[in-house]
C-alpha positions in Angstrom: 3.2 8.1 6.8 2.8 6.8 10.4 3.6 3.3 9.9 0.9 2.4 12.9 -1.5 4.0 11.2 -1.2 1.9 7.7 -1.2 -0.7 10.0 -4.5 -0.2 11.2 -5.5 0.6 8.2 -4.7 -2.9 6.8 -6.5 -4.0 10.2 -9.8 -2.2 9.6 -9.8 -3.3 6.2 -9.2 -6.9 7.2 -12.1 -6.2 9.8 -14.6 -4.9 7.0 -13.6 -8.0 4.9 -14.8 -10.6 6.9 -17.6 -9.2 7.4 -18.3 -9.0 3.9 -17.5 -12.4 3.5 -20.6 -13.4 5.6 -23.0 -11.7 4.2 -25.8 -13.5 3.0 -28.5 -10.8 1.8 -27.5 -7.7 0.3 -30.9 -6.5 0.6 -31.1 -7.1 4.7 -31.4 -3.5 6.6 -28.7 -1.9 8.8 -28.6 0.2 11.3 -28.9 3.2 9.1 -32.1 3.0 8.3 -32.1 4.3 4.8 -29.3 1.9 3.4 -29.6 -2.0 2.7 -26.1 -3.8 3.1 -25.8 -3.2 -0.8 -26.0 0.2 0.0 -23.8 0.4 2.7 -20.6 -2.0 0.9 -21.1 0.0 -2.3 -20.8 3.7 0.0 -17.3 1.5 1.4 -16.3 0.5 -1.9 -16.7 4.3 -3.6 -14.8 6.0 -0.4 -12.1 3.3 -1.3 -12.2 3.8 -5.1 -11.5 7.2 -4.6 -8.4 7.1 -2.3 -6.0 6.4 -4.9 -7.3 9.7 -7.1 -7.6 12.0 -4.4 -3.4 11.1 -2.6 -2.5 11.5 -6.6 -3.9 14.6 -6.3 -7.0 15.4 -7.5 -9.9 17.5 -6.1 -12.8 15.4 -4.3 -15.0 16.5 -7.7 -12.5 15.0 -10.0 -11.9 11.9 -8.3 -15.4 11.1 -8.0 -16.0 12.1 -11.7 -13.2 9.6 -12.8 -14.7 6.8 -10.6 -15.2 3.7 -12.8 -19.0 2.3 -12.2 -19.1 -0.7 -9.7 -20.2 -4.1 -11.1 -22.5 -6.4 -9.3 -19.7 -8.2 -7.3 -19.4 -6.1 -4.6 -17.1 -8.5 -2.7 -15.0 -8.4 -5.8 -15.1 -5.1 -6.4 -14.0 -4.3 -2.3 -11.2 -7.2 -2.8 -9.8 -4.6 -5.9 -9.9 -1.5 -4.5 -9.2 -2.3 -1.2 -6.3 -3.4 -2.4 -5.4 -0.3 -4.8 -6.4 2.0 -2.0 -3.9 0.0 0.3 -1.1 0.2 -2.1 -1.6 4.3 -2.6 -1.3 4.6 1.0 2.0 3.0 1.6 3.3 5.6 -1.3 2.0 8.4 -0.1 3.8 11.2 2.0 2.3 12.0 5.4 2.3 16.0 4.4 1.0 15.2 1.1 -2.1 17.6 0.1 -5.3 16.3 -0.3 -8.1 18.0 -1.3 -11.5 16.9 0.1 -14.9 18.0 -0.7 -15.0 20.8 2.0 -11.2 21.3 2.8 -7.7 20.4 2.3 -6.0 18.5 4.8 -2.7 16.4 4.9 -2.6 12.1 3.6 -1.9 11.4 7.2 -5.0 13.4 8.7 -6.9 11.8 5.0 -5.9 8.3 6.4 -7.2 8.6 9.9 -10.1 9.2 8.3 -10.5 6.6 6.1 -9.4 4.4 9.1 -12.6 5.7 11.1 -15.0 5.8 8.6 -14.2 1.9 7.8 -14.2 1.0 11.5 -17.5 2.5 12.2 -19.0 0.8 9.0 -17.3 -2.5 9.9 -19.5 -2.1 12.7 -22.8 -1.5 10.8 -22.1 -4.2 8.7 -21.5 -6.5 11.5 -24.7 -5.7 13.2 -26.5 -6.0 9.4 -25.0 -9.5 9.4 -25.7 -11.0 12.5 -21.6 -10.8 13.4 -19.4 -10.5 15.4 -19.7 -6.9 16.2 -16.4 -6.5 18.7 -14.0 -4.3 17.1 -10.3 -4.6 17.3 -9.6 -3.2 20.5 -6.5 -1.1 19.0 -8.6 0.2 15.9 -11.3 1.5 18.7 -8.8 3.2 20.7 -6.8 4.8 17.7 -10.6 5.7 16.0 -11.5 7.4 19.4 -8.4 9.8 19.3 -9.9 11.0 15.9 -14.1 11.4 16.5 -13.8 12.2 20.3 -12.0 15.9 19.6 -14.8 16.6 16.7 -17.5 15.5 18.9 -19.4 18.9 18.8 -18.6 19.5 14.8 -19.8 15.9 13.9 -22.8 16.5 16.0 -23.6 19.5 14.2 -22.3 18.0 10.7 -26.0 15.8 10.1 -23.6 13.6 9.3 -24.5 11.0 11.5 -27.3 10.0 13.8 -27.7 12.2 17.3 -25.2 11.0 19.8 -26.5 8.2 21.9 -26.2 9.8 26.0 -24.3 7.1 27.9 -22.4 6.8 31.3 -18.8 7.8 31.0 -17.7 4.4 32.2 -19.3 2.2 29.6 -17.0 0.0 27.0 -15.1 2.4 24.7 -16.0 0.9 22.0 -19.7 1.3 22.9 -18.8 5.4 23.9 -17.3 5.5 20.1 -20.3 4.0 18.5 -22.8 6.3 20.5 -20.9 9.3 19.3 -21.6 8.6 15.8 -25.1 8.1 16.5 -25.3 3.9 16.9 -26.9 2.7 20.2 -24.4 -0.6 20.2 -26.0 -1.7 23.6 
């Protein structure tokens, strides 16, 4: 595995967990409207759960099917499998197979991924918290390279909010958020 990658992978986690650590109301909204911060740290905490199942080798069904139910400690239950999910991906080979929902793609392509999807939430948890919503300027830059080429299939996906239009010389980090739909201005 691309040792820069894990390394921003520990970074975006480190990023997500002090934001976590501020929260003071799990109920508060974010900026998808239809998820509370519970919401939105237990969606984190399943995508991390089920890292560990899916680089051993099992189907996106299966791992989710063999998930263990979260408690009520969410912070606790982020510290664990952040932690697990961190450890499988300093095992894992970089060509590894791993078999998502809708295709199979390799551990290293898997981990950029995860690296985006818990950059963009560090965000919305940020903004649910009242903090600091900068981003890690290296995390931004090595997200970009992996949202910018899908910008037309994440469009299309419904995955995520309509791209917010902005000028091509605003902050990066701002162009990244607007591409997955959050208006960070």
């Amino acid at each position: 595995m691309e040792s820069n990658w894990l390394a921003l992978q520990q970074q975006a986690h480190q990023e997500f967990s002090a934001r976590l650590a501020q929260v003071t109301s799990w109920d508060a909204p974010t900026p998808d409207s239809e998820w509370t911060v519970r919401d939105l740290v237990r969606h984190v905490v399943r995508g991390q759960q089920t890292v560990p199942r899916l680089l051993a080798g099992r189907s996106a069904i299966e791992a989710k099917l063999t998930r263990a139910p979260l408690g009520s400690d969410l912070q606790a239950e982020w510290d664990t499998y952040s932690a697990l999910a961190t450890a499988a991906w300093s095992e894992a080979p970089a060509d590894a197979p791993v078999r998502l929902a809708s295709e199979t793609v390799s551990a290293e392509e898997y981990l950029r991924e995860q690296v985006a999807e818990v950059t963009i939430h560090t965000w919305d948890l940020a903004r649910a918290v009242s903090a600091d919503d900068t981003l890690d300027d290296e995390l931004v830059a090595a997200v970009w390279t992996v949202f910018e080429p899908q910008k037309d299939a994440l469009e299309a996906s419904g995955l995520f909010a309509p791209p917010v239009p902005l000028p091509d010389d605003a902050p990066l980090q701002t162009r990244l958020l607007a591409l997955t739909g959050r208006d960070a201005r």
